[in-house]
PLY file of the C-alpha trace (Angstrom):
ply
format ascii 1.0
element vertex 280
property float x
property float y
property float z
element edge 279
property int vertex1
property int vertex2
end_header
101.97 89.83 147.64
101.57 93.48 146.36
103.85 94.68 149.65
107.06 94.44 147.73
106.01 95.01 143.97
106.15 98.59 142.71
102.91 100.61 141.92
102.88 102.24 138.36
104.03 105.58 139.98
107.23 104.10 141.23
107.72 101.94 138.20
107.74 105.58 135.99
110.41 107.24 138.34
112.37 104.12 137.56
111.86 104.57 134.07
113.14 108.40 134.60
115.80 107.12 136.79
117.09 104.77 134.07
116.96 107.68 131.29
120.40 109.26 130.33
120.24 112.38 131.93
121.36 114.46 128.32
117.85 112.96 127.29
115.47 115.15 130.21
113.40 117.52 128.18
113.72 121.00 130.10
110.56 120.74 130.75
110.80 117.78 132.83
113.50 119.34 134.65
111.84 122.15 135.54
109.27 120.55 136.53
110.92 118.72 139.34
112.83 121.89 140.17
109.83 123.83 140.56
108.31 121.22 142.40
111.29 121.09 144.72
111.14 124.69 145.13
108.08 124.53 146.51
109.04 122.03 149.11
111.58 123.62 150.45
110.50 127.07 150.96
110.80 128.85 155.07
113.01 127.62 157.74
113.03 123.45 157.94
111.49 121.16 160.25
113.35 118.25 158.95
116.36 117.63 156.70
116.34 114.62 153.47
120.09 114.38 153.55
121.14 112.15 150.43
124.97 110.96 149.83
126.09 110.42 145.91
129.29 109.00 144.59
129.16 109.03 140.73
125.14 109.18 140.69
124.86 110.50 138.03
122.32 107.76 136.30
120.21 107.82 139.55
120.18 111.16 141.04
117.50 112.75 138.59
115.11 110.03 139.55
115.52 110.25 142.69
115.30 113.87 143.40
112.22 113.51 141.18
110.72 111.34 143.57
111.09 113.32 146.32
109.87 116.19 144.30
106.69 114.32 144.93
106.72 113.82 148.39
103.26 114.80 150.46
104.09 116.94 153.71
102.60 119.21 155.64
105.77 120.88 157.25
108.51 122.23 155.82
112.14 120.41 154.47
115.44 120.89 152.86
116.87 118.27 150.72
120.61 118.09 150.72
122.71 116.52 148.69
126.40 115.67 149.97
128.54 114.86 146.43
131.12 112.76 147.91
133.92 113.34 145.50
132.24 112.50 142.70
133.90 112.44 139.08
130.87 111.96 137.08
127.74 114.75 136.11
126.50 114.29 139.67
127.50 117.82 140.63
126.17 119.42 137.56
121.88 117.71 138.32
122.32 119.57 142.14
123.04 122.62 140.71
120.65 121.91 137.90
117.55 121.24 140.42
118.45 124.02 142.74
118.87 121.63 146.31
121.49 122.55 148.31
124.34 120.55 147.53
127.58 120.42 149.14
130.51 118.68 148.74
132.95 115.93 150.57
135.97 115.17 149.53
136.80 112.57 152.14
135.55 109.58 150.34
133.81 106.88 152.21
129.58 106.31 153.75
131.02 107.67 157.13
132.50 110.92 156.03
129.73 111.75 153.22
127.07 110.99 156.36
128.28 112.82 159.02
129.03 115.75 156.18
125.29 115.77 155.82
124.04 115.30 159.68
126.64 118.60 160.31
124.87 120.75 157.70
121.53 119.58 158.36
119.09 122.62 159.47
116.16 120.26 160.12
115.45 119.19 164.24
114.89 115.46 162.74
117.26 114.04 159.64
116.10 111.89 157.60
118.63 110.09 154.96
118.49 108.46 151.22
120.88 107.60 149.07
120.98 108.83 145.76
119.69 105.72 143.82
116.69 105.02 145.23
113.04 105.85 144.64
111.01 107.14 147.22
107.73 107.09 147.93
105.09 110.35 148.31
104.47 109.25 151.84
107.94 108.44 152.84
109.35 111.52 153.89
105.76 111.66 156.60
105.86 108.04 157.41
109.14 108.20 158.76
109.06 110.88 161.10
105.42 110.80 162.52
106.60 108.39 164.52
109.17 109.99 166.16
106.51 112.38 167.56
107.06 110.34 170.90
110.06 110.66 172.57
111.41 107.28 173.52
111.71 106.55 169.59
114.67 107.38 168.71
115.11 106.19 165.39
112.85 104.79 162.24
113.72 102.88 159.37
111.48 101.02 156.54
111.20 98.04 154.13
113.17 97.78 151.21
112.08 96.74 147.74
113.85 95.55 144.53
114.06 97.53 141.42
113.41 94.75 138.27
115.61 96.40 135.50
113.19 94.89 132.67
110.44 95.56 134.84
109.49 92.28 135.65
108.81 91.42 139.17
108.46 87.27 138.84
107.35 85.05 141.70
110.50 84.65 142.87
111.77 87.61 143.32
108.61 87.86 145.63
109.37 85.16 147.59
113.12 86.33 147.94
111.74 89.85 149.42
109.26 88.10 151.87
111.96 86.25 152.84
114.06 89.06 153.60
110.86 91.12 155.52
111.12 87.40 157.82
114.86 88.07 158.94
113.62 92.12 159.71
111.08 91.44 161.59
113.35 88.50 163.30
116.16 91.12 164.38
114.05 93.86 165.19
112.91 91.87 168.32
116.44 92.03 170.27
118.60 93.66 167.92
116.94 96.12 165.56
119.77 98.30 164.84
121.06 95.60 162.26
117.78 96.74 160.44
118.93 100.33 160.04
120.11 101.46 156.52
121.30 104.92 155.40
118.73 104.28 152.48
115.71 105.11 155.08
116.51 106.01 158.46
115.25 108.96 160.69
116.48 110.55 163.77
116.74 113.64 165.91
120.01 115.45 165.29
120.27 116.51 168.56
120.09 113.05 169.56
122.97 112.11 166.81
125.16 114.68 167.74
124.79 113.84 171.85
125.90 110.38 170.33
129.25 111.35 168.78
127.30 111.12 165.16
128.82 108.75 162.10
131.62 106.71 162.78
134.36 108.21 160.12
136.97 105.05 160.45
136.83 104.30 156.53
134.87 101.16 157.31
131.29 100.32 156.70
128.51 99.78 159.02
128.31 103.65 159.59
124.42 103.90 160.00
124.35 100.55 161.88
126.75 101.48 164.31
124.25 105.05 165.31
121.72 102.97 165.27
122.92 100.93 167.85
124.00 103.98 169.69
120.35 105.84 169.07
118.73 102.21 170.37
120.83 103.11 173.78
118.63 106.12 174.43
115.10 104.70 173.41
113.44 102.63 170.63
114.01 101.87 166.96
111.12 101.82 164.87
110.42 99.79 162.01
107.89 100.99 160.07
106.34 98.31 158.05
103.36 100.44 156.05
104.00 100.10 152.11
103.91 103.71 152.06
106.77 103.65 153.73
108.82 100.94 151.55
111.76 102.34 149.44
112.92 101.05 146.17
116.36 99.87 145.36
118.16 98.83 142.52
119.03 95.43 142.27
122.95 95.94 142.27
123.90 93.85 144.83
121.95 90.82 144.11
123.25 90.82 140.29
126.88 91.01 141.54
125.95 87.59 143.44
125.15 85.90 139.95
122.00 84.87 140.07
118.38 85.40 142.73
118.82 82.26 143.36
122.73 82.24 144.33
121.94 85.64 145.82
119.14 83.57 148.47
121.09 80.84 148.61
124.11 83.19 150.33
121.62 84.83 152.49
119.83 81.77 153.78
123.43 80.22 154.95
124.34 83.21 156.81
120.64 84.10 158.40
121.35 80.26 159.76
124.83 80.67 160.86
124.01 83.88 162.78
120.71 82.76 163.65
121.36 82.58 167.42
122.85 86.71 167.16
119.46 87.66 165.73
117.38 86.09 168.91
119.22 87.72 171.55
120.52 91.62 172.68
123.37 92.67 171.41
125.16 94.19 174.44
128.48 94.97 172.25
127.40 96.88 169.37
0 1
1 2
2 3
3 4
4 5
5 6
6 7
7 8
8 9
9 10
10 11
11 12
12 13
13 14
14 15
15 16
16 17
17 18
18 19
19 20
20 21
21 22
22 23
23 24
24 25
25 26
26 27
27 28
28 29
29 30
30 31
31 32
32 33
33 34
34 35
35 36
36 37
37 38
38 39
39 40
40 41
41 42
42 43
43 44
44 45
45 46
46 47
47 48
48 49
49 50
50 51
51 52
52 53
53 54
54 55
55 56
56 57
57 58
58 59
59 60
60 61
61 62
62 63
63 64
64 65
65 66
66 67
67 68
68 69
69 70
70 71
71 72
72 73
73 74
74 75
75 76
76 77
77 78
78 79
79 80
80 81
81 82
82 83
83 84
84 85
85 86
86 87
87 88
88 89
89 90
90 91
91 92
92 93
93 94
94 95
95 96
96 97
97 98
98 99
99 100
100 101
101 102
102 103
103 104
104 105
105 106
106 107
107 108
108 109
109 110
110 111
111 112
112 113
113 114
114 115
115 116
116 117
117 118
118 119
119 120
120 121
121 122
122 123
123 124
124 125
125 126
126 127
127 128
128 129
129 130
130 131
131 132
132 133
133 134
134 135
135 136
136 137
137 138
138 139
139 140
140 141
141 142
142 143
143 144
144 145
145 146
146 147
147 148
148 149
149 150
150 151
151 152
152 153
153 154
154 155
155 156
156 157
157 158
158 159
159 160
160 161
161 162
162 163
163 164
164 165
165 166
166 167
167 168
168 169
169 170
170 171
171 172
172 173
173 174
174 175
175 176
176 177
177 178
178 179
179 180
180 181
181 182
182 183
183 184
184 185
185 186
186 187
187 188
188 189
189 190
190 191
191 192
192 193
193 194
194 195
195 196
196 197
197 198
198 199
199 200
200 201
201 202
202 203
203 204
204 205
205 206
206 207
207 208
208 209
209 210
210 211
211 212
212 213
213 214
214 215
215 216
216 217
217 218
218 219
219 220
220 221
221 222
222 223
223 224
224 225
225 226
226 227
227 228
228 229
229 230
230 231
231 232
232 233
233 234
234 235
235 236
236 237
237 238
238 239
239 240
240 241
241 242
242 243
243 244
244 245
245 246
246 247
247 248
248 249
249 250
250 251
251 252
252 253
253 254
254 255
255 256
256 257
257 258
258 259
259 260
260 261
261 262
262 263
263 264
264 265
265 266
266 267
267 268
268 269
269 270
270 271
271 272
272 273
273 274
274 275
275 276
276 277
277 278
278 279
């Protein structure tokens, strides 16, 4: 049961993450920048590239996280502001990563903006409101020390906003780890998220990168295109599991509307999950 609820570490960031950024002390601030600095010192092996759109309520935490992160090998964390209107701008600058910005709005163009100025051989991306672990950054990329893996990707978790993680909100996250580990067997791209994914950029760029059409399904569709040239990786280790706000289940109504709306479709494209995809 402890796979999908937050250790106390994670459950501070969130508490950071939820804080108004006017309230961080300098000292906290500094902090993380130093701690960033650090980090990202020397030439990059690999590249954290982050998108924002109006983050600014997340992005401290987040960055704080990966302030954190436990790695033996150089990285660069960039952050693509994807024409943000908010104080999102103003924490990049404030933390020192290198930021850059996209005025195209849209997943597609604010991913592919970050895959082109990546410096790292392997890319790793996050999105700008979610916590991340200290082994996340390590767990994702060991694997792609052998060649035919192509891509990784990881579990995700729900963020409680009172900090509550009740039984069923358990149960709804095991569920969702049964549909992963359903579609990874014939069609594991579907499992890829922009949240947590890792590839080769070489590999990307061979590919054609993002799709920038305007519509979603950006890191899906090169996933499906990496899972041409070799495996995709899901990497099931807790270490590895991100941490998400719970956004998209509270615009559903309710956890249980939200698993009710799940469960139908998981049914009604039950028979998609079981067998290869040959069309993307």
């Amino acid at each position: 049961m402890k796979l999908f609820i937050p250790p106390v570490n994670i459950r501070n960031l969130h508490r950071l993450q939820r804080k108004d950024y006017s309230n961080i002390s300098p000292e906290e601030l500094q902090s993380v920048k130093n701690k960033i600095s650090k980090l990202t010192r020397g030439k990059p092996e690999v590249t954290i590239a982050l998108i924002a759109h109006n983050e600014e309520k997340n992005l401290f935490g987040c960055l704080a996280s990966l302030a954190e992160s436990n790695v033996d090998f150089p990285i660069e964390i960039v952050v693509v502001n994807n024409a943000s209107t908010d104080g999102t701008e103003q924490i990049i600058a404030d933390l020192g990563v290198n930021g850059v910005y996209e005025a195209r709005k849209g997943y597609g163009f604010a991913r592919q903006r970050g895959l082109d100025e990546a410096r790292g051989k392997i890319v790793v991306t996050g999105d700008a409101d979610t916590i991340y672990s200290s082994e996340w950054i390590t767990e994702m990329v060991n694997p792609l020390q052998k060649r035919h893996i192509k891509c990784t990707t990881s579990l995700h978790a729900s963020l409680s906003e009172d900090d509550r993680y009740s039984p069923g909100l358990i149960v709804y996250q095991y569920f969702k780890l049964g549909t992963w580990l359903l579609k990874q067997r014939k069609r594991p791209h579907l499992n890829c998220g922009g949240a947590s994914m890792a590839y080769r950029k070489k590999d990307a760029l061979h590919i054609g990168g993002y799709k920038t059409d305007g519509s979603r399904g950006e890191d899906g569709d090169l996933a499906y295109k990496l899972d041409q040239l070799g495996d995709i990786k899901l990497v099931t280790s807790k270490n590895a599991v991100i941490y998400t706000s719970m956004r998209r289940v509270e615009a559903d109504g309710s956890l249980l509307r939200a698993f009710m709306i799940r469960f139908r479709y998981r049914i009604k494209h039950l028979d998609s999950f079981l067998y290869a995809d040959k069309t993307g």
